[in-house]
C-alpha positions as CSV (number, residue, x, y, z in Angstrom):
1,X,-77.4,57.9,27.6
2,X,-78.9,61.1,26.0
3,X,-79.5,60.7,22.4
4,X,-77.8,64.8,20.9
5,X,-76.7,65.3,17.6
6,X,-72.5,64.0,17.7
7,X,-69.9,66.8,16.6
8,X,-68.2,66.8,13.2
9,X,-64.6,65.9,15.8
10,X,-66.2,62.5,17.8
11,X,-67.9,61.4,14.1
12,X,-64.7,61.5,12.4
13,X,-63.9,59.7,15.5
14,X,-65.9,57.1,15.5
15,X,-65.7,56.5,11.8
16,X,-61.8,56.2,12.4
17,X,-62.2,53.7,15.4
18,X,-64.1,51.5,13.1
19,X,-62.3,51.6,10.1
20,X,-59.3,50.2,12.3
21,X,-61.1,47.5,14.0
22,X,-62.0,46.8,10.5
23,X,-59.3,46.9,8.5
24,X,-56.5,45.8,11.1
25,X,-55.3,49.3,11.9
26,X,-54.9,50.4,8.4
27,X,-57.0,52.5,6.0
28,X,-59.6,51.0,3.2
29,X,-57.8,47.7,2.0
30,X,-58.5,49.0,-1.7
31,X,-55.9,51.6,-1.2
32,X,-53.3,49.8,-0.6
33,X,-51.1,48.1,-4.0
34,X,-48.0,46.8,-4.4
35,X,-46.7,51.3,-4.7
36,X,-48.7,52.5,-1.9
37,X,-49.7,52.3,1.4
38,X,-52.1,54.0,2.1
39,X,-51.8,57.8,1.1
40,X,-47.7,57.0,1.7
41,X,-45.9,56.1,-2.0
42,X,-43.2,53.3,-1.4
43,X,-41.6,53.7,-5.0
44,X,-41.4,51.4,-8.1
45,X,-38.3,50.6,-9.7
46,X,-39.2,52.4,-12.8
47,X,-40.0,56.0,-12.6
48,X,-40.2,59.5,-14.7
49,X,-36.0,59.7,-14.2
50,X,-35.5,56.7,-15.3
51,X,-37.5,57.0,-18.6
52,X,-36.2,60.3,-19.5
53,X,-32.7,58.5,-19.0
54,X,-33.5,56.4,-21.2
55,X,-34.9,58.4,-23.6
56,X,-31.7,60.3,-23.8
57,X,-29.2,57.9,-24.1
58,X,-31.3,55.5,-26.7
59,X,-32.5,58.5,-29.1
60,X,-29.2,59.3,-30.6
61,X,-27.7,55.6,-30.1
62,X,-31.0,54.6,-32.4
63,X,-30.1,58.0,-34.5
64,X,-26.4,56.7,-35.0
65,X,-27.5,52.8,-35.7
66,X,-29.7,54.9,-38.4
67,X,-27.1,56.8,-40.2
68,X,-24.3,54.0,-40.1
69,X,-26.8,51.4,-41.7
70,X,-28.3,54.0,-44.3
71,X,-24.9,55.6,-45.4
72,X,-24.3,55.0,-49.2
73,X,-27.8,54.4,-49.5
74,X,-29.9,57.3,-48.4
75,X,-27.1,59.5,-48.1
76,X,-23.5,60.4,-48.1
């Protein structure tokens, strides 16, 4: 076996090769969480939609709780 310098392509290669031996087929175990799998998102059940939903629907139910308790007192 001659000893040369590996290529950028068969290191990559051989880094991959033994990261899945390693780790069972999949990337680094520490990016993988309950959201992701590797670089691939699989989703929470709360997300930016659901806050600004929220947000929406609770600011001028709050405003209206506001107004009906304070009427008399701060204003009308």
């Amino acid at each position: 076996m001659e000893n040369r310098p590996r290529t950028v392509s068969e290191e990559i290669g051989r880094r991959k090769y033994a990261n899945r031996r390693a780790n069972n087929g999949r990337d680094r175990k520490d990016l993988y969480s309950e959201n992701w799998d590797g670089s691939e998102y699989k989703g929470d059940s709360r997300n930016i939609l659901t806050f600004v939903g929220a947000l929406f629907i609770l600011t001028p139910l709050g405003l209206l709780v506001f107004a009906y308790t304070s009427y008399g007192t701060l204003w009308g």
